[in-house]
C-alpha positions in Angstrom: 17.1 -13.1 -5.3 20.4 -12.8 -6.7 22.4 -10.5 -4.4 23.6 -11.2 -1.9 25.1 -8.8 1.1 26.9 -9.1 4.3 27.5 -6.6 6.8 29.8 -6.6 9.4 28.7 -5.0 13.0 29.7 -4.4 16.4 27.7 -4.6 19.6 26.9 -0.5 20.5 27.2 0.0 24.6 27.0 3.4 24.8 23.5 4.3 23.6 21.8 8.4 23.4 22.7 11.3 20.8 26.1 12.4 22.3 27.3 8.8 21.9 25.7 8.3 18.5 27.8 11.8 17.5 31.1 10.5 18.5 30.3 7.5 16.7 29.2 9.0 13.2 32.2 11.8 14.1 35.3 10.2 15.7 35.1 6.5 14.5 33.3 6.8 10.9 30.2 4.4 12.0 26.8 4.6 11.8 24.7 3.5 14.7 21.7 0.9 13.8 19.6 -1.2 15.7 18.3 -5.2 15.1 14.7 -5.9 16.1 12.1 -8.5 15.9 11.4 -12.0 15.5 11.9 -14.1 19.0 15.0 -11.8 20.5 15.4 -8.1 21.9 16.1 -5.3 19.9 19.9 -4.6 19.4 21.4 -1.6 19.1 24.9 -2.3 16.7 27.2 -0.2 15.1 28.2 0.1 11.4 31.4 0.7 8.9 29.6 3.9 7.5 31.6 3.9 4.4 30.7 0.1 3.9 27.3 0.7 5.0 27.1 3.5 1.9 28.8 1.6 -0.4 25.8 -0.9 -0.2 23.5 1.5 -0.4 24.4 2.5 -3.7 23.3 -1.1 -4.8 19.2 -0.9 -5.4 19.0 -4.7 -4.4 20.2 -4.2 -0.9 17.0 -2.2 0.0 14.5 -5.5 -0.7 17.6 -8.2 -0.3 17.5 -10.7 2.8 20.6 -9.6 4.7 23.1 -11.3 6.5 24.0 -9.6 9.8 27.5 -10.6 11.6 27.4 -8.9 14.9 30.9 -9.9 16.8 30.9 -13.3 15.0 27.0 -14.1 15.5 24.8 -14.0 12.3 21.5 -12.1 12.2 19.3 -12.3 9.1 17.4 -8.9 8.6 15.8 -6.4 6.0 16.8 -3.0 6.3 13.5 -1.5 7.4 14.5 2.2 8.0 17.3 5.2 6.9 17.9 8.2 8.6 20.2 10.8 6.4 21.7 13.7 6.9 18.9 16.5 6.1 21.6 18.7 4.5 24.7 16.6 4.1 22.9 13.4 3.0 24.9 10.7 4.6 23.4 7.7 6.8 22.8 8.8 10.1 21.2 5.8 11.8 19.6 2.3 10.1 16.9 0.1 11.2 16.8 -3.6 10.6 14.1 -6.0 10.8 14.6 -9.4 11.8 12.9 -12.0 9.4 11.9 -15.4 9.8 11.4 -18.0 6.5 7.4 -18.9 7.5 6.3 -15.5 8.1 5.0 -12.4 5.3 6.5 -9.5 5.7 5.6 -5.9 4.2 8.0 -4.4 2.1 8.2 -1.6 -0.6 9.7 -2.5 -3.7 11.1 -0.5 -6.4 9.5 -0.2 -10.1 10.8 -0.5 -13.1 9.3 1.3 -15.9 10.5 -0.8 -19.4 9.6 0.4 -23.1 9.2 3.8 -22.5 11.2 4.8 -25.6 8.1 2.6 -27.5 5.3 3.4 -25.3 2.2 3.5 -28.1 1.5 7.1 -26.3 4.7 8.5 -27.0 5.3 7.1 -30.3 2.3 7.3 -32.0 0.3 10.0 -29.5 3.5 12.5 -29.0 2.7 12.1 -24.9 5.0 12.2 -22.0 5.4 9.2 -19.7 4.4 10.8 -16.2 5.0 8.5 -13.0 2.9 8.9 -9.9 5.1 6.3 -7.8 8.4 4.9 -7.8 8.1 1.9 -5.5 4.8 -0.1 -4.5 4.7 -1.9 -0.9 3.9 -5.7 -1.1 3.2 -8.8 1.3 5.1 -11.8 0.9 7.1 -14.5 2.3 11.4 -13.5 2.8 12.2 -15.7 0.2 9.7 -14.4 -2.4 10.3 -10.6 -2.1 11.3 -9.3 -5.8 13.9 -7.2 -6.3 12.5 -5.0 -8.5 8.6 -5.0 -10.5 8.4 -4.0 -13.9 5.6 -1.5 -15.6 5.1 -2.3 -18.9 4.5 1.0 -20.9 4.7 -0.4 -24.4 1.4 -0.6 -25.1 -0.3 2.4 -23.3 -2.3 4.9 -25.3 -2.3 9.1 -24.6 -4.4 9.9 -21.8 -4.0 6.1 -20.5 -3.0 5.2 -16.9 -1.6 2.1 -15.3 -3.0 1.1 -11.9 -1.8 -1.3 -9.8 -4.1 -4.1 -10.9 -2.0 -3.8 -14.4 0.6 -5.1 -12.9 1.7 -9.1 -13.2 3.0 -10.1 -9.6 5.3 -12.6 -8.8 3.3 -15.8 -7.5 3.1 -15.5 -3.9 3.5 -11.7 -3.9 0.3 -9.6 -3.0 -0.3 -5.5 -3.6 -1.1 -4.3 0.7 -3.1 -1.3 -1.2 -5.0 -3.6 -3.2 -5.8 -6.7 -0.6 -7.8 -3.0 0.8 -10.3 -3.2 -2.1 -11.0 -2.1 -5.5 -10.7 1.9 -4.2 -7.2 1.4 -3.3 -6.3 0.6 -6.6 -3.4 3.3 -7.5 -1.8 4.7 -10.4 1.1 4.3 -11.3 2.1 6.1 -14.3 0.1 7.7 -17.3 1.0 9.2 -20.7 -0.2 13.1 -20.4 0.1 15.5 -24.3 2.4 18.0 -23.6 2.2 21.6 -22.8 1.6 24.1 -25.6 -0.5 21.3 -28.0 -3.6 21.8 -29.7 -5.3 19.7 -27.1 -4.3 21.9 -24.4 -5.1 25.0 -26.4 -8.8 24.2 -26.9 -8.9 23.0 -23.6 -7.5 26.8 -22.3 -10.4 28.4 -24.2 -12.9 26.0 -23.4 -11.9 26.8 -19.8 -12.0 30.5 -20.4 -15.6 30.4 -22.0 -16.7 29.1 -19.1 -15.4 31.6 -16.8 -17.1 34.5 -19.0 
């Protein structure tokens, strides 16, 4: 992966929901915690406005992160967010201690490309509909992508895209579809519109039937 991100922490003493208040309130951090791998979990403390800042980037969320907690490196994924229901900002983060040799699960984001010249759309007069945004796959650290793409160029009207469309990196397996063939999802389709002679004769057929 390309990015690259380093976060700078502080060892948390005080732990329970007053202190994490005072923390979030008085001192502009957000509490977190390391766990995993060979080592106890860790429960650290985060520059909030730093800590958003990377959040805006889409790579941090599948990136291999470097950890410096009081001048000792830790390399993690961030595994978990907590936000504000209301207000929206971070309220607590989770990271996940990795290790080079060892698959990990993580959900990575898709990228839908050539929407504008999706068959469906251009020649059909669909709609691109999405039925995910982000698809959880096992790989080793090193290998996790930081994005997937969905190719909708060539997808007819009324066509879907499953998860066995998809080209994966080498080394990077689908969790839903190492399940079987009946985990295999969709992921987007191109639907007619509302209001087209399709749906019309569709309405009527539907109102025959109820008479």
């Amino acid at each position: 992966m390309s990015e690259s991100f380093e976060i700078q922490a502080e060892v948390r003493v005080d732990e329970g929901k007053g202190a994490s208040r005072r923390l979030r309130r008085l001192e502009g951090k957000t509490p977190a915690v390391i766990y995993g791998g060979q080592k106890p979990a860790r429960s650290i403390s985060l520059i909030r406005k730093d800590l958003e800042k990377m959040l805006e980037n889409e790579a941090f969320y599948t990136a291999l992160l470097t950890i410096n907690v009081d001048g000792e490196t830790e390399t993690a994924i961030l595994k978990d967010l907590q936000r504000h229901p209301a207000k929206g900002f971070t309220m607590h983060a989770d990271f996940m201690r990795i290790e080079a040799n060892k698959a990990i699960k993580v959900h990575v984001p898709l990228h839908f490309i050539n929407e504008d010249k999706c068959e469906g759309v251009k020649v059909g007069g669909g709609i691109v509909q999405h039925q995910a945004t982000d698809i959880e796959v096992q790989c080793l650290p090193n290998d996790i992508p930081e994005f997937i793409e969905v190719d909708m160029l060539n997808v007819g009207l009324g066509e879907i895209v499953h998860l066995s469309d998809l080209t994966l990196p080498e080394g990077v397996v689908s969790t839903a579809l190492a399940l079987g063939e009946d985990h295999d999802l969709a992921l987007a389709s191109v639907i007619a519109p509302r209001g087209t002679k399709a749906d019309a004769a569709a309405d009527a057929a539907e109102g025959g039937a109820e008479e």
